[in-house]
VOVEX-99581 format. One record per residue: x, y, z of N, C-alpha, C in turn; residue in three letters. Coordinates in steps of 0.2 Angstrom, whole numbers, plus 5000, padded with zeros to 4 digits. Example, Ala and Ser with C-alpha at 12.3 -4.5 7.8 and 13.67 -1.06 7.14 Angstrom:
2
506649725039506249785039506649845039Ala;506449895035506849955036506450005039Ser;
***
This chain:
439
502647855505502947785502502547725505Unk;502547665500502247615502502547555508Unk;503047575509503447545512503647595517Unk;503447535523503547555531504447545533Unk;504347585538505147575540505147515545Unk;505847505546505847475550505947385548Unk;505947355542505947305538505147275537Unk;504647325539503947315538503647295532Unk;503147235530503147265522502647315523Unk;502447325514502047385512501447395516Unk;501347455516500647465521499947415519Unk;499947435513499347405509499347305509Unk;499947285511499947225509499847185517Unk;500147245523500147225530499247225529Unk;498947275528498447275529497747225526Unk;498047195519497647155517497647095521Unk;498447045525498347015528497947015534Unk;497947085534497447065543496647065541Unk;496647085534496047075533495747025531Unk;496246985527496046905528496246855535Unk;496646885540496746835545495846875548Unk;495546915549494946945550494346875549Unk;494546885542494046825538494146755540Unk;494746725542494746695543494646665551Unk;494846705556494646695563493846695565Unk;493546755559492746735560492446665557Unk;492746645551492546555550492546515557Unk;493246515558493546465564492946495571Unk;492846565571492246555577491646545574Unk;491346535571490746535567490646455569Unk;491246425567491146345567491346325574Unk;491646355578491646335585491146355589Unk;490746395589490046415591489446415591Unk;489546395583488646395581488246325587Unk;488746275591488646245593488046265598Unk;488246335603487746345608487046375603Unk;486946355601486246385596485946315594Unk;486546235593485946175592485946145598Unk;486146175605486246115609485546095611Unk;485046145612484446115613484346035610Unk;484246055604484245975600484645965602Unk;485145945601485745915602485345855610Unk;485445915616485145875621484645825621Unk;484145835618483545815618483645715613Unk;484045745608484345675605484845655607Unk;485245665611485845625617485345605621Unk;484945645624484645625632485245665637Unk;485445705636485945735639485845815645Unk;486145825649485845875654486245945653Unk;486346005657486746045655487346035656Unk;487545975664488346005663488645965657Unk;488345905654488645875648488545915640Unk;488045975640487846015636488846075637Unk;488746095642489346105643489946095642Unk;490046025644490545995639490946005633Unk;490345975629490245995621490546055619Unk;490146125623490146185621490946195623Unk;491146185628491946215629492446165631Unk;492546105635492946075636493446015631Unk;492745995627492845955622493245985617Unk;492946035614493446085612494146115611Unk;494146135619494646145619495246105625Unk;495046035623495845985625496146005622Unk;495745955615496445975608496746045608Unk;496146075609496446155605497146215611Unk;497146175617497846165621498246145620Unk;498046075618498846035619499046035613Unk;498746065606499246075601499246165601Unk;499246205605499346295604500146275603Unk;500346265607501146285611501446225603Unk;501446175601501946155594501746185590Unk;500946215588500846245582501246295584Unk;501246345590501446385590502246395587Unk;502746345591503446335588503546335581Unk;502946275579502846285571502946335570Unk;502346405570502346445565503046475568Unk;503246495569503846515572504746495570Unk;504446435566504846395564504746425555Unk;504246405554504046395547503746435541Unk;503446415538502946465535502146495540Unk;502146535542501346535546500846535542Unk;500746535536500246545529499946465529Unk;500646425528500546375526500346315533Unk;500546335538500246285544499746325546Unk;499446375543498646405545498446355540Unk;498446345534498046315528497946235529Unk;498246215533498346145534497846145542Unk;497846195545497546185552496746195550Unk;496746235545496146255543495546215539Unk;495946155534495846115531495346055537Unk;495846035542495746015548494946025552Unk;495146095553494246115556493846115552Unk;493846155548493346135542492946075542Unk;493545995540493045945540493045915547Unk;493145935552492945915558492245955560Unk;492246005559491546045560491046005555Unk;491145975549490645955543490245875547Unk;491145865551491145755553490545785560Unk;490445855563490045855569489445825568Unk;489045835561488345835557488145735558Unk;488845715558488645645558488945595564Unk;488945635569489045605575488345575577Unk;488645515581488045455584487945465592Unk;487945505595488145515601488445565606Unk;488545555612488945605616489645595614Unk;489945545615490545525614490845545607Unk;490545535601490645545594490745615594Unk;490045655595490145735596490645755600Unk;490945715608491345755607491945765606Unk;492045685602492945675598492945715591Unk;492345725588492445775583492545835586Unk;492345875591492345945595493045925596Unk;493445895599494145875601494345895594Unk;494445865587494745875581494545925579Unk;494045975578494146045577494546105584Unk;494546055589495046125592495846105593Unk;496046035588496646045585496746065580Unk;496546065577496346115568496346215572Unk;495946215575495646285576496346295582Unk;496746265585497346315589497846355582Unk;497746355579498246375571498146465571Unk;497546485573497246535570497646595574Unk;497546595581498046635584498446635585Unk;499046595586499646605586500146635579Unk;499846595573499746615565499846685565Unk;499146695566498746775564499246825567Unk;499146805576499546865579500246895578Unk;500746805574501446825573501546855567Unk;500946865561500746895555500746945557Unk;500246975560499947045561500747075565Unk;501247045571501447065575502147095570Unk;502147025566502847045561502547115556Unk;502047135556501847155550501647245551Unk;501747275556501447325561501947365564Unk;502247405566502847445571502047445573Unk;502547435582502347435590501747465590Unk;501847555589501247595592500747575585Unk;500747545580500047535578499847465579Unk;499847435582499547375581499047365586Unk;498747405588498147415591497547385586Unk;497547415579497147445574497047355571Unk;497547335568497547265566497447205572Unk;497647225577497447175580496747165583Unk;496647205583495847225585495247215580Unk;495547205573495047185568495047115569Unk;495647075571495547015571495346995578Unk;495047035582494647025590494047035586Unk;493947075582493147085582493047025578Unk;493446975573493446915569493046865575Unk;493546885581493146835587492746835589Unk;492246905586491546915591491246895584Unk;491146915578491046915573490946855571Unk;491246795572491246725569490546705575Unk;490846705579489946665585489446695581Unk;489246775583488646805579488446765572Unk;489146755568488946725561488346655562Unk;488946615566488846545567488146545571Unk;488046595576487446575581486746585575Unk;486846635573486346675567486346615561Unk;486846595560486846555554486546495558Unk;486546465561486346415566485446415566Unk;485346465567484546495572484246485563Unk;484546505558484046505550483946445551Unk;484646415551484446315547484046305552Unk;483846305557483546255562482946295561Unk;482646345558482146385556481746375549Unk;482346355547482046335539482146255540Unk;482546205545482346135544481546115547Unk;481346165554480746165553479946175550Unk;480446195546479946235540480046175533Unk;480346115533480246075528480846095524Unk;481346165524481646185519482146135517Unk;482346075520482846035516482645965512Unk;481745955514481345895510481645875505Unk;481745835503481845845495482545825493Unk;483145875497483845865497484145805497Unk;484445785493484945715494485245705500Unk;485345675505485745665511485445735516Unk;485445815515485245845521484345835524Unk;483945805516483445805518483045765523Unk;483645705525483545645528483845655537Unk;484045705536484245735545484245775546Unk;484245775552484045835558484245895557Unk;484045945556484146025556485046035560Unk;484746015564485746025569486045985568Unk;486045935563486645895560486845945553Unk;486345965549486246005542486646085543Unk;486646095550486746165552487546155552Unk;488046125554488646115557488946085549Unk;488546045544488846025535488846095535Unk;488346115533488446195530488746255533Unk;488946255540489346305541489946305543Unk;490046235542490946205542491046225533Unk;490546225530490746205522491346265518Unk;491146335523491346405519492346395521Unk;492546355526493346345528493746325521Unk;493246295518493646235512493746295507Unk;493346335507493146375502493646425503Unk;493746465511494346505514495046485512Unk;494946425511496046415509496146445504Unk;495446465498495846515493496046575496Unk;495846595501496246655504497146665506Unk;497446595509498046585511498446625506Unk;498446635500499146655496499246735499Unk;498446755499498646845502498846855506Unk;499146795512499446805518500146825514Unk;500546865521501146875519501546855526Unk;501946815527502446805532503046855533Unk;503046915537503546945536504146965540Unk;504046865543504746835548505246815543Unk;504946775536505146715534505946735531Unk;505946795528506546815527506946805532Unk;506946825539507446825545507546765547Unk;506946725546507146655550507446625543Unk;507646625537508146605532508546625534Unk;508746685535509446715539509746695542Unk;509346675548509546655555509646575553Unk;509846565550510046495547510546475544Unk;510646535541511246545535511846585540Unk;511746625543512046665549511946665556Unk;512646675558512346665567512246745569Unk;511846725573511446775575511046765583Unk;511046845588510646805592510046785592Unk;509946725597509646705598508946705604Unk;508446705605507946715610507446655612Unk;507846625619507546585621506846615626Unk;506446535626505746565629505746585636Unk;506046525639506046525647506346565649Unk;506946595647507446675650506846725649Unk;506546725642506146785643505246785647Unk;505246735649504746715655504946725660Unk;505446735662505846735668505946795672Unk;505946855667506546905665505446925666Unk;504946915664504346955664504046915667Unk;504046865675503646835674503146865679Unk;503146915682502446955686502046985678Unk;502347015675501847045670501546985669Unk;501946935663501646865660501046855663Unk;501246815671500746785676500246815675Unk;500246875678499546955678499146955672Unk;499446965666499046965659498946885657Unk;499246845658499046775657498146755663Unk;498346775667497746775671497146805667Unk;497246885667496946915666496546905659Unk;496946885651496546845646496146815649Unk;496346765652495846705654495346745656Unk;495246765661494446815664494246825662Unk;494346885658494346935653493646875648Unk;493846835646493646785641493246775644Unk;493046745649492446715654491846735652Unk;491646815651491146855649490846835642Unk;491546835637491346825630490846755631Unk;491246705634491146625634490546615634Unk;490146635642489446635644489146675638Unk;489346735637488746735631488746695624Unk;489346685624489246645616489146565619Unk;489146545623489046495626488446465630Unk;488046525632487446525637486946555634Unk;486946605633486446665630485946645624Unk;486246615621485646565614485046525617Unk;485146475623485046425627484346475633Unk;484946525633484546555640483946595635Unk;483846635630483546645625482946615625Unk;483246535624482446505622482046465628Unk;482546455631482546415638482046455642Unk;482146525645482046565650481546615648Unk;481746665641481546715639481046705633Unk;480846615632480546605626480546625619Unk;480946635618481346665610481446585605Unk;481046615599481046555594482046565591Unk;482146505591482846485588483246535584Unk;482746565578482646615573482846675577Unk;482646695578482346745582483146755588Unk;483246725593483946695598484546725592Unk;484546685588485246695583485246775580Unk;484646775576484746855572484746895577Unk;484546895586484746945589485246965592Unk;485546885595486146895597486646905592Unk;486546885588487046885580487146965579Unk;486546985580486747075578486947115585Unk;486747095590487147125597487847115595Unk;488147065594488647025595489247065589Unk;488947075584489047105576489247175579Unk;488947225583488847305583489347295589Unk;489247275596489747285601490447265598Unk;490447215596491247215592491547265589Unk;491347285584491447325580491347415584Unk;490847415587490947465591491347475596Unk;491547425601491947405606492747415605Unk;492747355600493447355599493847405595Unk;493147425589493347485585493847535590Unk;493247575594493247645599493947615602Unk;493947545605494547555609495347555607Unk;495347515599495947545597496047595594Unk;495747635593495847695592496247735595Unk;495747735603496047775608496747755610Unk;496947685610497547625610498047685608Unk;497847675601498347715595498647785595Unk;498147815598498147875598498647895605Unk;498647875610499047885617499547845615Unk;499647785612500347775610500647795606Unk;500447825601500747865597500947945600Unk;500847945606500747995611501547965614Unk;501847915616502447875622501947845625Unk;501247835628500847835632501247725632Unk;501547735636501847645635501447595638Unk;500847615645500447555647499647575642Unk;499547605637498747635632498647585633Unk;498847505632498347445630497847425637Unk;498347445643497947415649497547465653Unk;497847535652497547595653496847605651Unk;496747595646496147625641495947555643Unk;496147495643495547445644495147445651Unk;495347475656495147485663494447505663Unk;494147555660493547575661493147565657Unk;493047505652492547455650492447395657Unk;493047365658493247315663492747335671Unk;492947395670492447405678491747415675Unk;491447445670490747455668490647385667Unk;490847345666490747265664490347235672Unk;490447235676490647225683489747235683Unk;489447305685488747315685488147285680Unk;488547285676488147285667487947205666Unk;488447145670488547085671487847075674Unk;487947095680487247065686486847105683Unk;486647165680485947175679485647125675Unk;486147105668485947095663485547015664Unk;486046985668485846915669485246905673Unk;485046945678484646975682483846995677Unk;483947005672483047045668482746965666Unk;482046995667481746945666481246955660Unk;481447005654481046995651481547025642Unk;481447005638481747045632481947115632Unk;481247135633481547215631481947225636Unk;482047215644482847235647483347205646Unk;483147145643483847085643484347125637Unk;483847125632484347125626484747195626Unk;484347255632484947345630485447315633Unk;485247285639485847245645486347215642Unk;485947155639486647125635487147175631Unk;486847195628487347255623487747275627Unk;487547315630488047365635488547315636Unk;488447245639488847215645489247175638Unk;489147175633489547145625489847195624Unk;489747255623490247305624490847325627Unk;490747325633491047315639491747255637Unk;491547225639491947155636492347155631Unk;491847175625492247165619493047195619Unk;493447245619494147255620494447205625Unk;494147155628494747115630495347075626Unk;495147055620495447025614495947065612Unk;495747155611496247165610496647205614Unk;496547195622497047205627497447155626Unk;497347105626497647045628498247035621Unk;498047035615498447025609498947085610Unk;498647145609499147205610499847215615Unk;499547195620500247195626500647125623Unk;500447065621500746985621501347025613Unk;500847085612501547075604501947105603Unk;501547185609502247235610502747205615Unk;502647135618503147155623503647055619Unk;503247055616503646985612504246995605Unk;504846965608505246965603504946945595Unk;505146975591505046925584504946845584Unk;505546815587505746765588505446705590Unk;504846745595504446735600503746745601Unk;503646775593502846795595502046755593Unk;502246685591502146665589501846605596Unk;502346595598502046545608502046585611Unk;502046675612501846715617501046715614Unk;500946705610500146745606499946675610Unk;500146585607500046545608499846535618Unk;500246565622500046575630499446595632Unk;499646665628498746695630498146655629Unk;498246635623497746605618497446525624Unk;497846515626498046425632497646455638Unk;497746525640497346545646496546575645Unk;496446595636495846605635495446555635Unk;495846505633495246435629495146385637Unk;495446395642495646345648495146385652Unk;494946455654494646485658494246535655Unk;494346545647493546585645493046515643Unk;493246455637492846435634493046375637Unk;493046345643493046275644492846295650Unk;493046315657493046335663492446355665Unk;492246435662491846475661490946435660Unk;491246405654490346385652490346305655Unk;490846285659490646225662490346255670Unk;490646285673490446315679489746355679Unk;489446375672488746405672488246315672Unk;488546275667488346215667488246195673Unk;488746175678488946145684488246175688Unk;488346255690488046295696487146285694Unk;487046275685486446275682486046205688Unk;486346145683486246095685486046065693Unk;486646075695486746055703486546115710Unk;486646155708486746245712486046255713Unk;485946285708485246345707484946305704Unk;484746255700484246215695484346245689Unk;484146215684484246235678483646275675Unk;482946285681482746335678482946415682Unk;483346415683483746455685484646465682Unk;484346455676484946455671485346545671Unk;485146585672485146655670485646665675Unk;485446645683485646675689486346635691Unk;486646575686487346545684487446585682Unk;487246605675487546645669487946725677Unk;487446735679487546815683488046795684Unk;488046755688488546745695489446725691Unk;489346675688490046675682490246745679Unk;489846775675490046825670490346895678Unk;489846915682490246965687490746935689Unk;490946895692491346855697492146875694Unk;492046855685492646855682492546925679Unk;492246965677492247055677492547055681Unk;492447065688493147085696493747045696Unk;493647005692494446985693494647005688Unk;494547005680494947035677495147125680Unk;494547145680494847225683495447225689Unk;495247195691495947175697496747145696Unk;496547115689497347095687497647145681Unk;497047195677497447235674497547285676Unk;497247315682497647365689498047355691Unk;498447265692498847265695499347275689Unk;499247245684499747215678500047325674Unk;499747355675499947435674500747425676Unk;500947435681501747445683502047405681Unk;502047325681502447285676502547315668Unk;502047335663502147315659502547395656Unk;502547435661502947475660503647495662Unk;503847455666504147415669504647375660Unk;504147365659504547315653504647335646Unk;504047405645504247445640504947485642Unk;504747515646505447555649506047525646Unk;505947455649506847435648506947395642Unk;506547365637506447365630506647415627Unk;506447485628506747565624507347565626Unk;507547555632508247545633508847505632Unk;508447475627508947395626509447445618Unk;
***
């Protein structure tokens, strides 16, 4: 049968949406990252240093992309999530395009501010989509393709990033009306914001498969689930896995954040060259990563196995730990890039640790600012925290030509603490499965 139990829609329909929320989370990283691939230029026309290079890359970004998670969040929750994804979408799109025509630090970084209000829409959306859309023991598999969206989009952006500045080089936009007249890294952010506009034709496939119940609950009284009682009622698990997102992200951040930079900076890798390589590491560990690991997700919780999401994440998290210091440590391509894989690999299942526990253990009601919490601790201590403190230690610490030995010292730091909170976060969340089956 094409219909799932449980009030699920049909199989084929659950899964077309995750595969346009897929499509769409890799635009929204595409455009939020291509950045660490022009910051070269970018510095060099500001006059600007690493920890303001930093900036740009994560904190700019994500002010907005914080203080609006938590009402988009209630929004989707509230509404139609299709339709406040499509209106968020619109938003980054042409804030990513306004990047191209900034005059400045200040200019770049209040357009970075206006796509990470546009870009908070995508996770809390996506997750309440996929989480309404799934019974508990599969959604390892959907949720995981839209974590690979998240590795998938930088690789696009950084790769698509490293052409234009390759072919601006190369005279390829002479001629053009308006791009022929600027900088390669103003031309790279018009055209890689441009594909968002093009993406809203995707919204009608989205399916909301709350929207029936929240009419309901409108029409009929029914109970209700408040936030703060059910924070209350979990708050050592929450804290645990709240922490541990954030960490967990620290390693993705640095490389999407660092590793372009450190490429050309350290390792002497042409722009071309930095993108199409890290673009395809970035591409395969995803996909290999996240793949492998929801599978085995799946397969133990289709078992009873009730903590699979944090069990099975545990022995990427500790191989992460070694794979971090050697990588940042090589001094020459041929060790850097097997290193990096391994240590992209490794990592990659954090996204879907992190989504997977926030949906099985969230009300309907609620999944939507539970997806948006985690999402608050990824963007505050993976991609604002993480690549400012490589900026910081670059600049002030160690020198800036001693860019790699920041990179080390962040990306392990936050490996041992992630492994540390999801060893601890095991008996909670079982804890909480337990008495959910019992409810």
């Amino acid at each position: 049968m094409s219909e799932t139990t449980g009030g699920y829609p049909p199989r084929g329909k659950a899964w077309l949406s995750a595969l346009v929320i897929f499509v769409l989370t890799a635009v929204a990283l595409a455009d939020r990252m291509a950045i660490a691939m022009l910051i070269g230029p970018i510095k060099a026309e500001f006059g600007i240093g690493d920890f303001q290079a930093s900036l740009l890359i994560g904190l700019a970004f994500t002010l907005f992309y914080v203080l609006f998670l938590m009402p988009i969040g209630a929004a989707a929750d509230r509404f139609s999530r299709p339709k406040v994804l499509a209106v968020c979408l619109l938003i980054w799109s042409m804030a990513t395009m306004l990047c191209g025509f900034t005059v400045g630090f200040v200019s770049l970084f209040l357009a970075r501010m206006l796509m990470g209000a546009g870009e908070a829409a995508i996770g809390p959306c996506s997750h309440g989509i996929i989480g309404a859309s799934f019974p508990r023991h599969e959604l390892s598999k959907p949720l995981a393709l839209q974590g690979i969206g998240f590795q998938v989009g930088p690789a696009v952006g950084v790769a698509a990033a490293g052409a234009i500045l390759g072919a601006g080089s190369a005279g390829a936009f002479e001629g053009i009306p308006l791009l022929g007249e600027m900088a390669a890294w103003r031309v790279a952010f018009i055209l890689i914001g441009l594909p968002g506009l093009f993406a809203l034709l995707l919204i009608p496939l989205l399916t909301d498969p709350d929207a029936d119940q929240r009419k309901l609950s409108t029409t009929h009284a029914g109970p209700k689930v408040a936030l703060l009682p059910f924070l209350k009622s979990n708050k050592l698990l929450m804290s645990l896995m709240l922490l541990a997102s954030g960490f967990s992200a620290v390693g993705a951040g640095v490389v999407t954040g660092w590793v372009p930079e450190y490429l050309q900076r350290t390792l002497g890798v042409s722009p071309a060259e930095a993108g199409s390589i890290l673009g395809l590491i970035m591409l395969v560990s995803a996909f290999a990563g996240q793949g492998l690991y929801a599978v085995i997700v799946d397969w133990f919780a289709g078992r009873g196995v009730l903590d699979a999401p944090i069990r099975v994440g545990l022995l990427p998290f500790a191989l992460a730990i070694p794979l971090a210091w050697c990588a940042f440590a090589a001094t020459s391509t041929d060790a850097f890039y097997p290193l990096l894989f391994a240590f992209a690999l490794s990592v990659a299942p954090g996204n879907a640790i992190n989504n997977t526990v926030g949906q099985m253990i969230a009300p309907p009601a609620l999944r939507s600012r539970i997806s948006a919490m985690f999402i608050f601790s990824i963007s505050i201590l993976g991609f604002a925290i993480g690549p400012a403190i490589v900026g910081w230690l670059s600049e002030y610490v160690v020198g800036e030509a001693l860019l790699g030995q920041a990179m080390q010292w962040t990306a392990t730091g936050a490996a041992v603490v992630t492994f540390v909170l999801l060893l601890l976060a095991r008996k909670p969340l079982l804890e909480c499965m337990t008495r959910q089956l019992s409810e």
